[in-house]
Each structure stands twice: as C-alpha cells, then as structure tokens.
C-alpha positions in Angstrom: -23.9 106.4 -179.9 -26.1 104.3 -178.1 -27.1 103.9 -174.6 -25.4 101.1 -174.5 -22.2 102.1 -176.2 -22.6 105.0 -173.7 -22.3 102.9 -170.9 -19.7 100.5 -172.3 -17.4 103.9 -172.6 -18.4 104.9 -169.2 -17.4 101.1 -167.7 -14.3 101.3 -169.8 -13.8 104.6 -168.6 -13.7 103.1 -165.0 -17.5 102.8 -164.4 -19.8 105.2 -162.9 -18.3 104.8 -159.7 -16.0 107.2 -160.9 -17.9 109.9 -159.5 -18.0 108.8 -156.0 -17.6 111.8 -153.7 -14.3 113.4 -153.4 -12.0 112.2 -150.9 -11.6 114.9 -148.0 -8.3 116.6 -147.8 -5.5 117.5 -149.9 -2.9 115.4 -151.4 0.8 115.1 -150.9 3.6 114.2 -153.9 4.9 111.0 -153.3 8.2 111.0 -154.2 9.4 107.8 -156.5 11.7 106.7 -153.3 8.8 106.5 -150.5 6.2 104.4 -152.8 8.7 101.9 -153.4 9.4 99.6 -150.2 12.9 98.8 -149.5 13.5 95.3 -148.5 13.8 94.9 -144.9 17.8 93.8 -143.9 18.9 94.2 -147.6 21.7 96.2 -149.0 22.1 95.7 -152.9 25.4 94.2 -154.1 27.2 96.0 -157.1 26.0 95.5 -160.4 29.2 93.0 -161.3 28.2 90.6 -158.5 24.5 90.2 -159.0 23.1 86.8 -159.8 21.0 87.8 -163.2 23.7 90.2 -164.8 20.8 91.8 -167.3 19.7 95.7 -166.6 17.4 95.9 -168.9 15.5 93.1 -171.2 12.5 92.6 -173.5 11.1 90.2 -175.9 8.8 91.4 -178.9 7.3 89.8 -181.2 6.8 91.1 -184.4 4.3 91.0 -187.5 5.8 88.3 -189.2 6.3 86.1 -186.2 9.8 86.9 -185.5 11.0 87.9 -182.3 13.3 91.1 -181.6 15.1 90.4 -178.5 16.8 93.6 -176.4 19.4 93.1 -173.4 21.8 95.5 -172.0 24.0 93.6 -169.4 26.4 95.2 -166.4 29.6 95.6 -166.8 32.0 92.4 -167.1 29.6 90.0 -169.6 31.1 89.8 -172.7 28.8 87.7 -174.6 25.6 86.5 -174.5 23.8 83.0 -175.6 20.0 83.0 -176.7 18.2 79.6 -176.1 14.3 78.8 -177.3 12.0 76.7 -176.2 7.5 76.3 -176.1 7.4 76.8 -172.5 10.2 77.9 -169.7 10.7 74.5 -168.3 12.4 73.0 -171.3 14.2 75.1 -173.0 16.5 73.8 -175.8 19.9 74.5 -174.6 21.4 72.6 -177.0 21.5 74.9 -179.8 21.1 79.2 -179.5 19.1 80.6 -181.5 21.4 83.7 -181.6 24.4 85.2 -179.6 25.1 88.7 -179.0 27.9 91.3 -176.7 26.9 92.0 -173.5 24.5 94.8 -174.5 22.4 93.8 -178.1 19.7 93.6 -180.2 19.2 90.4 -182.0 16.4 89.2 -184.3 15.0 85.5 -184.2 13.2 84.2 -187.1 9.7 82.4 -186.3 10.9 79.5 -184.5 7.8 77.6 -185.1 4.0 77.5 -184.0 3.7 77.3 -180.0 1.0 78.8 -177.5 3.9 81.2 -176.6 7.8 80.9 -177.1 10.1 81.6 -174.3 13.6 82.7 -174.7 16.7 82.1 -172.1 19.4 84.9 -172.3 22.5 83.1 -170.8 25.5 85.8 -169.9 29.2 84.3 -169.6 29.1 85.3 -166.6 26.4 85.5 -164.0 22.6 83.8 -164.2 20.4 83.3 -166.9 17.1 84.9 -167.8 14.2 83.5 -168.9 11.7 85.6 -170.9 8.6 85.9 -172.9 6.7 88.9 -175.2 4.8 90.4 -172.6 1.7 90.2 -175.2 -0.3 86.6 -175.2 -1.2 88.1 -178.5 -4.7 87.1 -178.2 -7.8 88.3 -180.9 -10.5 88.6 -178.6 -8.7 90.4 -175.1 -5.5 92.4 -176.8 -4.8 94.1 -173.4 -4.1 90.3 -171.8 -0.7 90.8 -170.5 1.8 89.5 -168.0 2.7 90.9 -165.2 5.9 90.1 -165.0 9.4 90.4 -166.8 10.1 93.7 -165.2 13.6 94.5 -162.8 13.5 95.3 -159.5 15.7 97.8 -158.0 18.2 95.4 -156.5 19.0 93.7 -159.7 15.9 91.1 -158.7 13.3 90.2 -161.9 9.4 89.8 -162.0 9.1 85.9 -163.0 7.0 85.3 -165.8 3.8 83.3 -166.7 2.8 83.3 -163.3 0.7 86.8 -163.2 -1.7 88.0 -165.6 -3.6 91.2 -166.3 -6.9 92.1 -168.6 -9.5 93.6 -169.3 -13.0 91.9 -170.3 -12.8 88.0 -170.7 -16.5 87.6 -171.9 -15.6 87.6 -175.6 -12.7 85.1 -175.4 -13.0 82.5 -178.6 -12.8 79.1 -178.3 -9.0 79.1 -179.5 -8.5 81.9 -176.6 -9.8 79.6 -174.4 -7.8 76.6 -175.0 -4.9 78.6 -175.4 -5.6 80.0 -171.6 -5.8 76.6 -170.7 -2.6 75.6 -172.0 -0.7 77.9 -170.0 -1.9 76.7 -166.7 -4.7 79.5 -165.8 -5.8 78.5 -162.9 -7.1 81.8 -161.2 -9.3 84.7 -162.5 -9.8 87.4 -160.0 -12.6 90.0 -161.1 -12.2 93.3 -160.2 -15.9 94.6 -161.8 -18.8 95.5 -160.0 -21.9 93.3 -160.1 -23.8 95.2 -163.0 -20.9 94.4 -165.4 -20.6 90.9 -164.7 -23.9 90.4 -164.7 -23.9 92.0 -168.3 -20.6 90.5 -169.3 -19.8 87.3 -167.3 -16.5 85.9 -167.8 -16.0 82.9 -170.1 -12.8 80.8 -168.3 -11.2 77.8 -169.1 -12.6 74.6 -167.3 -11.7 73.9 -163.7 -10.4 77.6 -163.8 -11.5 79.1 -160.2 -13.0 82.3 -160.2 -13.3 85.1 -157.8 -15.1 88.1 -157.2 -12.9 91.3 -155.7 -15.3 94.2 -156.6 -13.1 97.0 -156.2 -15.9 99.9 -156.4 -19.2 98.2 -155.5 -22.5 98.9 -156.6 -23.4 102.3 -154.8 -22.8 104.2 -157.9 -24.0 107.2 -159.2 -23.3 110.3 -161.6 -23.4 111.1 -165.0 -20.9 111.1 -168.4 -18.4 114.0 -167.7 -18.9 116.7 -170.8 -15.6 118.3 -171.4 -11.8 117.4 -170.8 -10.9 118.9 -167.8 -14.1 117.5 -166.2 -13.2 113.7 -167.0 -9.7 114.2 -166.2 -10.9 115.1 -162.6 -13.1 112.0 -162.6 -10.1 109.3 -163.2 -8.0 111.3 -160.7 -11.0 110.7 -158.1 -11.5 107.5 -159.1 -7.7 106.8 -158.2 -7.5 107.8 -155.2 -10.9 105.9 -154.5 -9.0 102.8 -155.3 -6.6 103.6 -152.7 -8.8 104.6 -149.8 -12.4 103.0 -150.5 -13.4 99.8 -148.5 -14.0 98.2 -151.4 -11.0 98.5 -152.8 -9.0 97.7 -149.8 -11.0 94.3 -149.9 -10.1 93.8 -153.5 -6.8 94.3 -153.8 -6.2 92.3 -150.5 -8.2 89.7 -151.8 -5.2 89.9 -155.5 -2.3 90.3 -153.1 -3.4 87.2 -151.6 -3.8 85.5 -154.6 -0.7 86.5 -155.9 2.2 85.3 -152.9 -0.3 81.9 -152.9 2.2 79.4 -155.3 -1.3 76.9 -155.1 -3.7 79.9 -157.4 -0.9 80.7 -160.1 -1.2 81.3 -163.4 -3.6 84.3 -162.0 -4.9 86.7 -163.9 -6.7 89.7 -162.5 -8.8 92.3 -164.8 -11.8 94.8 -165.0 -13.7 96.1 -168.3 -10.5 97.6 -170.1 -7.9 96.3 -168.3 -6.3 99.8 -167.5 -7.6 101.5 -164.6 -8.7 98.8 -161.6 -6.8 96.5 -163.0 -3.9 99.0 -163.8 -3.8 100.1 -159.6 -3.8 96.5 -159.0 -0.1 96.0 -160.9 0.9 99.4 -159.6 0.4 97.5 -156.2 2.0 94.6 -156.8 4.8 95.5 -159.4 5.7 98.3 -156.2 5.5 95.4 -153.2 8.0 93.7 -155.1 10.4 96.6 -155.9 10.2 97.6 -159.0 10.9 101.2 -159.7 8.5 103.9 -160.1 9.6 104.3 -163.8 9.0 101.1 -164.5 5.7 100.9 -163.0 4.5 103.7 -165.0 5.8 102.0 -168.5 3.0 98.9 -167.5 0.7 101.3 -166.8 0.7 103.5 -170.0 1.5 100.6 -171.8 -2.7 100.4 -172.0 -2.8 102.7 -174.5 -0.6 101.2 -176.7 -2.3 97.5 -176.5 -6.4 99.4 -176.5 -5.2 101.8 -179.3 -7.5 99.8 -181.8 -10.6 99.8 -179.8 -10.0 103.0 -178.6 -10.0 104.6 -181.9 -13.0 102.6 -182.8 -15.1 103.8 -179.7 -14.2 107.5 -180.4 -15.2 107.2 -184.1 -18.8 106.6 -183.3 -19.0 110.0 -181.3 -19.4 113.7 -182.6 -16.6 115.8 -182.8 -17.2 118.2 -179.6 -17.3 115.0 -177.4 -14.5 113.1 -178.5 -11.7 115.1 -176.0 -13.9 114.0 -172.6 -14.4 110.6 -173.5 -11.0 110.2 -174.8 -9.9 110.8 -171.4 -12.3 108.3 -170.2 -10.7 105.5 -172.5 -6.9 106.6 -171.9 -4.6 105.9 -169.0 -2.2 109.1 -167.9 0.5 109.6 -166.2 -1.7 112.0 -163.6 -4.4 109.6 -163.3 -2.1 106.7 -161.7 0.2 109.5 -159.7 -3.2 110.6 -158.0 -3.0 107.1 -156.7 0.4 107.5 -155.5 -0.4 110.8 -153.8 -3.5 109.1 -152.0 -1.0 107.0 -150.9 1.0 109.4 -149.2 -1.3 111.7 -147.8 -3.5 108.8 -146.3 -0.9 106.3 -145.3 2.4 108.2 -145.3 4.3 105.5 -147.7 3.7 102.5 -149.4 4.7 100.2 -147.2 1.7 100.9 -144.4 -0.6 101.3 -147.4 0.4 97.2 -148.0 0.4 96.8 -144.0 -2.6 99.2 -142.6 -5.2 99.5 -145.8 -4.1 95.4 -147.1 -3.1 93.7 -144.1 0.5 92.7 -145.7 3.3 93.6 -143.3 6.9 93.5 -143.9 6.5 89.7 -143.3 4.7 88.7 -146.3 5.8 91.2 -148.3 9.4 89.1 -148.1 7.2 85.8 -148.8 5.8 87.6 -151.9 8.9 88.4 -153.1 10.6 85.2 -152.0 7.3 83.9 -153.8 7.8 86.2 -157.6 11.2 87.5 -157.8 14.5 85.4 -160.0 17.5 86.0 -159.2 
C-alpha cells in the first residue's frame, strides 16, 4: 500500500489525531437511561393516544427500484393507507400505492424516476407519517445518509430531509451535485482537520454555505497502530477525545447550532468516512432529541453496512498479518461509540450537562431543537 493509501486508511480510520494522549481518569458505564435527556415537564401519554400511532417504520429501497415499506403500529389502528409522492410536500393522496393491517410489510413497485420518493403511512386512526429510504443512494458518497426517520421515546419522530450525514464530498459527480441541489442543501458543516481538506476540499452545490468545525485540530501526532487490540484502543481514545477535547466541544456546538437553526436546513455534516466524527456528531444530536440508546447505536453501526464496499477494497490491497488492525481502523463498534458514552458520564455526569456545560445548550434550546426536528 502506498503512503498515500496509508494515510487515506489512517484519516478514514479517524485521522492521526487518534493518538492524542489518553484522557486522565477512569470511566464510568453510562447507563442507556442517563445519556438520554428526558424532556423537561413531559410525561408520555399511552401508546393508543399518541399523535403518530407508528412504533416502528422504515423505507428501503431495493435493487430493482422498488421499495419495501415496514410499519408496526400501537394497538387500536386497524389498517393502514400508503401514499407516494417526489418530495414530502405533495404527496399524492389521491391514490395509495398500497394498504396494509396495522403492523405490515408491503412492497411498492418503482413508482417512477425522482431525486428521492417519499412515502406517507396514514393510520385510521391517529397522524400520518411521512418517510423516505434513509439512503440518497448516491455513486460517488454511499455513506450520505439522513439523519432522520428515527422514534423518540415519547412516541415523537426524527423529521426527514432536513439533516444529513457523510463522509468525504470531494468526489461527488456532477449528477451528485445537482441531485444535492435539488433537495435544498443549503449547509455543509466539515468536521475534518485542515490537512484533509486541504487534500480533499469539498465539491458543494452552488450557493451552498460551508463551514469549518474541525473537531480534532491539527496538533497531531502518532503512528499506524500494528495489531488489533492496539487499534481498538485508538478509536476508544479517539471517542472520548470527541467528548472532552476543545476542539470538539467547538465543533459539535458549532453542528448543534446549525441543526435547531430552521434558516441553514437541508444540513449535512461529515468527516473522511462518515463514521466516527461524523458518527459522535448524530450520537449527539439523535440523543438531544430523545431517541433511545438502541436506536442510536443502529445509525451508528449502520456505517458498516453502507462502507462495506470500500472497506473491503481498502483491506484487499494490504498483507494478510495487517488486515485485523486496520480493519478496526475502517469499522465502527459498538465499544468504540460506548467509550463516548462513558466519557460522557465520568466527565459530565449525564448527557444533558454534556449539551449544557461542554456545548452551551441548556434545557432551553434543547426544547427549541426539538420543537425545531421532532413530528408528531
């Protein structure tokens, strides 16, 4: 492998900055209940009387173009009305596009060519749901995502097309572009350090506004970790660095910000891969607007599902012996993004100070986010 491939691995891997020094102290568990902020003066209703009725809901969208749609509902909707439409705004309610119980699985052919299709769910009883495949599908950045689409735990819902995540945007196509442009990005917040985006600068749709939230900074140093155990110790660090480093605490203010202003969206925020800065950064959002731990964790990991591809492409250039270290460069793990967790509890005692103390969001605009991202 190349020097440069080394280093693209390395960056991918979370950059060099990965080896900053070890944060002092020992780390608490944080249990799933303290890193989720409850929302101050709210007591959820029962399932049967929330305003979106759905528990669970995904759009996919398959090979051939179809789309296999997923809903399980609470108790009391008996039947359930799919609507299409090329954006969320008008949606063709005069005709569904298929029906289903109150808990289904239902296939829809390919409805036709549009930037992205979006699908209403509309319960007999209770308020609809408006969805998308989480995927933009695009050739040149597969790990471009939304952020949203996710239930909170008070029966609440992550809207949709207004947050983004990535990794590198310096290889978009021209098509990539204009589809970007299309759907309203209007915000690209870069997480990367100077070197990379000096190396790789982002390509952005016109009129897009772009800002600079270096989560590490550019007093790096260290080497390519050699065995397993070795890198495994490196992501953890890096972690927690996200959590505690100025930098960082600049950064993902900086995104927070962003992200409760209506006047920025579409946003999207990335780093190199897409996975590690860029994974914290939905952690922290996704758990500011009460989504559950579980859930948090599926967007997380869901990186190595979306980089499988490249993945596999980076590790087939390398010998043998060195494929288990840098393979835990490239992944995301379930240990790496608890290590954040933990940093969270041992530095700020729950999640809610981290957002207050280390971002500078108290419980006032944490409502205004919400009030800001959250249906139903």
């Amino acid at each position: 492998m190349s020097d440069l491939s080394r280093r693209r691995v390395l960056a991918t891997g979370i950059t060099a900055a990965l080896t900053l020094g070890a944060l002092a102290g020992g780390t608490a568990a944080a249990s799933a209940h303290s890193a989720q902020p409850a929302k101050p003066g709210h007591t959820a209703k029962p399932a049967a009387h929330r305003a979106i009725p759905f528990t669970a809901a995904t759009v996919t969208q398959q090979a051939n173009g179809s789309f296999s749609i997923s809903w399980t509902s609470a108790p009391g909707v008996g039947r359930v009305s799919v609507y299409a439409g090329r954006d969320q705004q008008h949606i063709a309610r005069g005709h569904a596009v298929a029906t289903g119980r109150g808990t289904a699985t239902v296939t829809v052919p390919p409805p036709g060519k549009a930037d992205r299709w979006w699908f209403e769910l509309v319960p007999d009883h209770g308020q609809p749901l408006t969805l998308a495949d989480r995927s933009l599908h695009l050739t040149s950045a597969p790990n471009f995502r939304d952020a949203g689409g996710y239930r909170t735990t008070d029966g609440q819902w992550v809207r949709m097309g207004v947050l983004y995540r990535s990794g590198d945007l310096s290889t978009l196509t021209d098509a990539d572009l204009a589809t970007l442009r299309r759907l309203g990005i209007r915000t690209d917040i870069d997480l990367r350090t100077s070197t990379e985006r000096g190396s790789a600068p982002d390509r952005l749709p016109a009129g897009t506004r772009y800002v600079v939230a270096d989560v590490l900074g550019d007093a790096l140093s260290g080497s390519l970790p050699t065995t397993e155990d070795a890198a495994v110790q490196m992501m953890t660090e890096a972690e927690r660095t996200m959590v505690s480093g100025g930098n960082a605490r600049k950064a993902y203010t900086t995104l927070v910000d962003a992200a409760a202003d209506p006047r920025a969206a579409a946003v999207v925020y990335h780093c190199t891969a897409g996975k590690d800065r860029t994974g914290w950064a939905s952690a922290t959002l996704l758990t500011a607007l009460g989504v559950p731990r579980a859930t948090v964790m599926q967007d997380y990991l869901a990186s190595n599902t979306y980089r499988a591809a490249e993945n596999a492409a980076a590790l087939a250039q390398l010998p043998e012996a060195m494929r288990p270290a840098y393979k835990a460069l490239l992944d995301v793990r379930p240990e790496y993004l608890n290590a954040g967790f933990d940093e969270v509890s041992r530095k700020y005692g729950s999640f809610g100070r981290y957002l207050d103390e280390a971002l500078g969001f108290d419980s006032r605009d944490v409502r205004d986010l919400r009030r800001q991202l959250l249906v139903g």
